[in-house]
Kinemage of the C-alpha trace (Angstrom):
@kinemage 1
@onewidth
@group {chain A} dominant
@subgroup {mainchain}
@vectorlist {calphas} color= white
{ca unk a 1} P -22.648 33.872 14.711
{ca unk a 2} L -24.029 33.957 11.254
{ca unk a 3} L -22.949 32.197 8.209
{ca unk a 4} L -20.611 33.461 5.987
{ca unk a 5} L -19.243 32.194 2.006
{ca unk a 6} L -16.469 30.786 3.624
{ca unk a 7} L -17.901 28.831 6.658
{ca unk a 8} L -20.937 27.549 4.912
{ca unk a 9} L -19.171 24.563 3.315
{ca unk a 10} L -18.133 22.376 6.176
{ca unk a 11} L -16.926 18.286 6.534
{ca unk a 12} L -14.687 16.492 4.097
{ca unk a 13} L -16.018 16.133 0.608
{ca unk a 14} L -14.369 13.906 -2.153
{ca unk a 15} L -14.810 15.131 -5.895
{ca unk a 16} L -13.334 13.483 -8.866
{ca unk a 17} L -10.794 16.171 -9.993
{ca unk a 18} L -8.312 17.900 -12.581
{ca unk a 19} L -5.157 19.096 -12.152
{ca unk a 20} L -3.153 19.506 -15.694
{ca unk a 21} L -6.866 18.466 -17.770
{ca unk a 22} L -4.736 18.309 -20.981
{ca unk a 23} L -3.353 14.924 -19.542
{ca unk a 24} L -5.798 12.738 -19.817
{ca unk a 25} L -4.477 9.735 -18.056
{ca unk a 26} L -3.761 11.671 -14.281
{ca unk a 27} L -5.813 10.030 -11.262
{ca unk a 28} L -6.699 13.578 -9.500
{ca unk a 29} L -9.609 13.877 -6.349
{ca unk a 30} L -9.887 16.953 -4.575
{ca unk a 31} L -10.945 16.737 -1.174
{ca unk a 32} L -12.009 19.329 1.171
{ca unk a 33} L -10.632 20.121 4.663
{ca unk a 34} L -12.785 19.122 7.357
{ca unk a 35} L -12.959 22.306 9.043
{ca unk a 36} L -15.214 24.892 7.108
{ca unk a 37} L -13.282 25.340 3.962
{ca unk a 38} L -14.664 26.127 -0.018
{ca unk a 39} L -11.182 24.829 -1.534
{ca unk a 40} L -9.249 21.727 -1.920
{ca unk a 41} L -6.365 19.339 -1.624
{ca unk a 42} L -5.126 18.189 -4.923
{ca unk a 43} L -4.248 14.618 -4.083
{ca unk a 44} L -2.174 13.196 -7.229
{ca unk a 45} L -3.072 9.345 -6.959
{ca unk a 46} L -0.723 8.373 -7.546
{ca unk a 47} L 2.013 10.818 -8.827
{ca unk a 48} L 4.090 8.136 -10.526
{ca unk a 49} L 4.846 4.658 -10.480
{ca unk a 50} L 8.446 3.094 -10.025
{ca unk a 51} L 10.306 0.451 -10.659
{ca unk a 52} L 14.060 -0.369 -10.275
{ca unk a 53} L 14.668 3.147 -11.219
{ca unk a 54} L 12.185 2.500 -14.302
{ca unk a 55} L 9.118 5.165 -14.842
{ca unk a 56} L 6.370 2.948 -15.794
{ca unk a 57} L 3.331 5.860 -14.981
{ca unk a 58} L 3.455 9.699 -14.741
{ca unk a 59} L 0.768 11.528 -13.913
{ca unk a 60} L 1.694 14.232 -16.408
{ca unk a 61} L 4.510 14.812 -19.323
{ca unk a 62} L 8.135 15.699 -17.888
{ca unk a 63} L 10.523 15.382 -20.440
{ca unk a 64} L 13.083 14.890 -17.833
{ca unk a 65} L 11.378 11.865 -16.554
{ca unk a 66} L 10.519 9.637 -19.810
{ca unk a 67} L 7.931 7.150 -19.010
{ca unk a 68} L 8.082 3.577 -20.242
{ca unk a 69} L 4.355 4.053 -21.342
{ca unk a 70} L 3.439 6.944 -23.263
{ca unk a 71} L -0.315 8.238 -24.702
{ca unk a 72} L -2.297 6.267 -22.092
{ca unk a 73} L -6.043 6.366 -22.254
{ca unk a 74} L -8.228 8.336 -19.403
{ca unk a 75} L -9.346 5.941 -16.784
{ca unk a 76} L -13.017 7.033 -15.157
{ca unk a 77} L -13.752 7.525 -11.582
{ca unk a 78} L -16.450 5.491 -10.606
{ca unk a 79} L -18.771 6.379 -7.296
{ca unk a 80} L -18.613 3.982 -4.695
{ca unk a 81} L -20.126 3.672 -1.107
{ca unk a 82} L -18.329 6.779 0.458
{ca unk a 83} L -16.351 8.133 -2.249
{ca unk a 84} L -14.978 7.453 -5.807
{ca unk a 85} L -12.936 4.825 -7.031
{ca unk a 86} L -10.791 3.492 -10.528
{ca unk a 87} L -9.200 0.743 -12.124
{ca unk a 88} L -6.207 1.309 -14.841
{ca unk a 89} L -3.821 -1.658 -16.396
{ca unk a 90} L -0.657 -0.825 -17.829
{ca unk a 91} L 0.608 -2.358 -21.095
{ca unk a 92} L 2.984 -4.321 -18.985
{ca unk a 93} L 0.102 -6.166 -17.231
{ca unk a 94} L 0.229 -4.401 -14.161
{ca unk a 95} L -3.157 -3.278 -12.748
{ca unk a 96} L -3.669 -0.180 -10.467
{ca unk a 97} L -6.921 0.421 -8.560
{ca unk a 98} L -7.487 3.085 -6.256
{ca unk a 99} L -9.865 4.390 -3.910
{ca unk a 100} L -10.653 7.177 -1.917
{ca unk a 101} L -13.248 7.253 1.188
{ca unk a 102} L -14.587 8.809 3.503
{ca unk a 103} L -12.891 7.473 7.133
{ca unk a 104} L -13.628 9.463 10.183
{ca unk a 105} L -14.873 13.104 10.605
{ca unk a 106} L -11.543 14.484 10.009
{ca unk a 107} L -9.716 11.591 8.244
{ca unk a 108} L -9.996 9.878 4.633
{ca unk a 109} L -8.821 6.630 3.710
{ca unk a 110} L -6.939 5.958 0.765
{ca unk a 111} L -6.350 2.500 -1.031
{ca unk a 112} L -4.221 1.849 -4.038
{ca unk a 113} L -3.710 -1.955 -4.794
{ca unk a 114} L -1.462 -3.113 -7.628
{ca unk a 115} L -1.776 -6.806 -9.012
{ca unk a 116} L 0.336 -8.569 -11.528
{ca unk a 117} L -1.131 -9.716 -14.741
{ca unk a 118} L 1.629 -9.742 -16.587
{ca unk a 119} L 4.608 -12.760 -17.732
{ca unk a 120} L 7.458 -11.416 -15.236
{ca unk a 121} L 8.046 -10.309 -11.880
{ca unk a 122} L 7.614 -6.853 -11.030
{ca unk a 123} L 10.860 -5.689 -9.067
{ca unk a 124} L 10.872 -3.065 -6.222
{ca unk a 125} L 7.652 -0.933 -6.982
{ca unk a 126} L 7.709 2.654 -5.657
{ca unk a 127} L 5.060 4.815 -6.013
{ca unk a 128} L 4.841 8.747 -5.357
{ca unk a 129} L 1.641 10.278 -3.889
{ca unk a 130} L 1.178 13.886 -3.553
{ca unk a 131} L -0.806 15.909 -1.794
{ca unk a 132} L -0.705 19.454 -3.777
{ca unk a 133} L -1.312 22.195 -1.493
{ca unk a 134} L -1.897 25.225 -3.623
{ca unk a 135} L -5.445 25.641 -3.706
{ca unk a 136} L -6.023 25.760 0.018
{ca unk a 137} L -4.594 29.156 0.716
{ca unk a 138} L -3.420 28.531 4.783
{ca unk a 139} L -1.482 25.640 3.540
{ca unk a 140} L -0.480 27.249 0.268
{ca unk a 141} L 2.833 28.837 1.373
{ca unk a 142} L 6.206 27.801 -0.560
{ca unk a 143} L 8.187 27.046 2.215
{ca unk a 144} L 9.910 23.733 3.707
{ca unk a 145} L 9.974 25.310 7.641
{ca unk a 146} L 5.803 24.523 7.781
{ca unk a 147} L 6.577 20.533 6.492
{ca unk a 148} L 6.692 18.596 9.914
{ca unk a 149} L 8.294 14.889 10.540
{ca unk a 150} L 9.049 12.883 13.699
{ca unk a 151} L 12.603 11.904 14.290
{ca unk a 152} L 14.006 9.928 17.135
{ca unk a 153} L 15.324 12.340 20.435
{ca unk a 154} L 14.090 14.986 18.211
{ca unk a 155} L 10.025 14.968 18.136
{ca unk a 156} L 8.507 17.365 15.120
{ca unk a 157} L 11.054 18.874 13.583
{ca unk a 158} L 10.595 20.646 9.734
{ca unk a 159} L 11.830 18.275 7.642
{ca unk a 160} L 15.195 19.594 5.966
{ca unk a 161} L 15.703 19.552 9.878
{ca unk a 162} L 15.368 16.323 10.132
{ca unk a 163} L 18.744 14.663 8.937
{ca unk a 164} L 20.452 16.584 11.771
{ca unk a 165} L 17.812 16.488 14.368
{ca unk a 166} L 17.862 12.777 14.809
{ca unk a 167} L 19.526 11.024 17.645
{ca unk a 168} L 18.621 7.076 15.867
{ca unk a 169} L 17.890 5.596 12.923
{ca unk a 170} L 14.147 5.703 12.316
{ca unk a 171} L 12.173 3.600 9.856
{ca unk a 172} L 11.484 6.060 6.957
{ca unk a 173} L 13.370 8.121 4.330
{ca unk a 174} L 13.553 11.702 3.040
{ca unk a 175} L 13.545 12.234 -0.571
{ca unk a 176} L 11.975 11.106 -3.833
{ca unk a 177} L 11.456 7.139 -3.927
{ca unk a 178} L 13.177 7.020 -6.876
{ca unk a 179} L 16.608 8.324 -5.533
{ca unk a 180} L 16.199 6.108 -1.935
{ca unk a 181} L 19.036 4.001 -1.378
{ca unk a 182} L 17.671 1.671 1.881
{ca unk a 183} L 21.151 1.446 3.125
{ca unk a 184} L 21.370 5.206 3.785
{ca unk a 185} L 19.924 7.316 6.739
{ca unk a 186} L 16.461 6.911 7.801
{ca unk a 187} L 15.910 9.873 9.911
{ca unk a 188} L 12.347 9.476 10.492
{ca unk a 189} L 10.599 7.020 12.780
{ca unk a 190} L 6.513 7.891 12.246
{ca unk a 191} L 5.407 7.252 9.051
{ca unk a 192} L 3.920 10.347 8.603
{ca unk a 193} L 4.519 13.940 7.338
{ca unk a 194} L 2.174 17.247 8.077
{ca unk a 195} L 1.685 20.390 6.966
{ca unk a 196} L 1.218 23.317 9.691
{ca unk a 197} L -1.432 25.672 8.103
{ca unk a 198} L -0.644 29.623 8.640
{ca unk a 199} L -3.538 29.280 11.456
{ca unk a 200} L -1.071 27.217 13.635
{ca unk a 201} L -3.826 24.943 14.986
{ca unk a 202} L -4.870 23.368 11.812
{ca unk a 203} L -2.477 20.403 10.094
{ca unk a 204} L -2.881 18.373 7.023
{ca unk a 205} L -1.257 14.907 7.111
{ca unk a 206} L -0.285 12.000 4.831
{ca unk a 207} L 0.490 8.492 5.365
{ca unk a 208} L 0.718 4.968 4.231
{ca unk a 209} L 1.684 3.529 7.528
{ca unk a 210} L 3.977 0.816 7.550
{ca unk a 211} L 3.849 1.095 3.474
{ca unk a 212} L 5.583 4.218 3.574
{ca unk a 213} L 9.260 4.076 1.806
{ca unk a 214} L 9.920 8.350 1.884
{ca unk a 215} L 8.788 11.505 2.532
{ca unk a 216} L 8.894 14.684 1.013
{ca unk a 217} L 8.177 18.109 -0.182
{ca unk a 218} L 8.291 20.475 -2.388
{ca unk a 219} L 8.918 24.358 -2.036
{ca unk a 220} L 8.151 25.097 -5.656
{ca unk a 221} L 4.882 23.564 -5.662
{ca unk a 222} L 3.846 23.469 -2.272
{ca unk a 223} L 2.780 19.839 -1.551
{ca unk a 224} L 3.589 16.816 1.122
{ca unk a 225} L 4.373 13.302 0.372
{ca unk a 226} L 4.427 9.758 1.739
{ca unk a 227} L 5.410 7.382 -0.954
{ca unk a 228} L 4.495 3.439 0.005
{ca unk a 229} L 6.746 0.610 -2.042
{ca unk a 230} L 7.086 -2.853 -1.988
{ca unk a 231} L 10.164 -4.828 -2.697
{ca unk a 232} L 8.567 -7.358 -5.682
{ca unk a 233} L 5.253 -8.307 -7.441
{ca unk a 234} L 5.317 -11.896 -8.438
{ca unk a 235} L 3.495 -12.917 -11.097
{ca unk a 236} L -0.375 -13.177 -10.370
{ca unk a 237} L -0.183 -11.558 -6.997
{ca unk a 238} L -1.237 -8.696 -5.510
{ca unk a 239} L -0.243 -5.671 -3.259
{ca unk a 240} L -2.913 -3.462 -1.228
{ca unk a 241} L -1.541 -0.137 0.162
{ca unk a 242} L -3.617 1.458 2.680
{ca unk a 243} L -3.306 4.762 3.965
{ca unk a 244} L -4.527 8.243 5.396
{ca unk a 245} L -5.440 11.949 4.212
{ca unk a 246} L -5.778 13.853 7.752
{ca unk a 247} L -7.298 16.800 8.536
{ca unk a 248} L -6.438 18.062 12.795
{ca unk a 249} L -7.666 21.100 14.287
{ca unk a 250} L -5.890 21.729 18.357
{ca unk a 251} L -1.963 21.636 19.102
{ca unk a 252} L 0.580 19.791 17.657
{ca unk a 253} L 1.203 18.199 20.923
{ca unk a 254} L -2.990 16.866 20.628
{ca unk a 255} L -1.870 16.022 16.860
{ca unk a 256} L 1.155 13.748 18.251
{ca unk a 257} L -1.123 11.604 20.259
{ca unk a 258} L -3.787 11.015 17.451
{ca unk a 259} L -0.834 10.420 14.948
{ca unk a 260} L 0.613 7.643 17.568
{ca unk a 261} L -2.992 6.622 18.562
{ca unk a 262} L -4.009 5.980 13.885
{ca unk a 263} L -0.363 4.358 13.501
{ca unk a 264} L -1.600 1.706 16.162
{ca unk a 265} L -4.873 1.091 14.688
């Protein structure tokens, strides 16, 4: 079969990106499906940064959602072995590096660590990560019923399903990080969510394994997210989040066992 525009780009590629350019201080990286694809996941990394209900970062202006930190400078990517990388500190002395590599054929790996150089404790840090969908027309559509998690006694169920579908409590929360409250219902118990592309054998997935806090989506702006937290930052320490950006082509039966095969890794 011969080439064609759309099949002659093939494998993952990472590229530093842009998603709202007239904010200078977002952390964007497109990266490419791995099966032959020209377009790209928007991954916004990361979104924002929590704490005790506190915005300390946003990756863009909302005036609903005042930051503590306002007119922060641009931050370059960097190339590193594999893929691009970047270091920002906030006024408040907390640093954020992240990274984004290539892993397998059809995975990346994502790193964001967080260190405190500041005078106080950092309390109960939440971060959102998004994966923006938009740009990758299979996965583009503005609907909830294509955004998959695993629930106990219920397998892959869409996600507003999820609540209901449940027979246990799992070990992960729907919603924004912001709003969790860790003594309400955990419906989920894979640390995962996934996007079902219109061609019903391809998935994208997200996950900060045993990091994860929440999951979510978003209708209006078609996009999945697994947000990781941690419960403090003491002075001088630090926190390393490690997680996934996966690409599957097959069924979402062959999807289940990788999934349960990279959360034992």
């Amino acid at each position: 079969m011969s080439e064609t525009y759309l099949t002659s780009a093939k494998g993952i590629r990472i590229l530093p990106g842009q998603w709202r350019p007239h904010y200078p201080f977002e952390h964007i990286v497109w990266v490419s499906p791995s099966w032959p694809c020209q377009d790209y996941v928007w991954l916004d990394f990361p979104e924002a940064i929590w704490t005790q209900r506190e915005l300390l970062f946003l990756s863009h202006v909302n005036p609903e959602c005042p930051t503590t930190f306002t007119d922060l400078p641009r931050v370059p990517w960097q190339s590193i072995a594999g893929g691009i990388a970047y270091e920002r500190r906030l006024p408040n002395g907390l640093k954020c590096s992240g990274q984004v590599t290539h892993g397998g054929a059809n995975d990346v790996d994502l790193q964001i660590v967080l260190e405190n150089q500041g005078s106080a404790t950092v309390p109960d840090i939440r971060l959102q990560t998004c994966a923006y969908l938009r740009a990758v027309d299979e996965l583009s559509e503005r609907t909830g019923a294509n955004k998959l998690v695993h629930v106990p006694g219920g397998g892959w169920v869409a996600m507003d399903d999820a609540p209901e579908a449940a027979t246990d409590r799992g070990g992960c929360y729907i919603g924004w990080p912001s709003h969790i409250d860790r003594d309400g219902p955990a419906p989920v118990d894979r640390p995962v969510v996934v996007c079902r592309a219109r061609e019903a054998n391809r998935f994208v997935a997200l996950t900060w394994f045993d990091r994860t806090l929440s999951l979510q989506n978003n209708c209006a702006h078609p996009c999945i997210h697994a947000d990781p937290a941690v419960d403090e930052l003491p002075i001088g320490e630090r926190v390393v989040f490690r997680g996934k950006l996966i690409f599957f082509e097959g069924s979402l039966e062959e999807f289940d066992r990788t999934s349960v095969r990279l959360m034992s890794e």
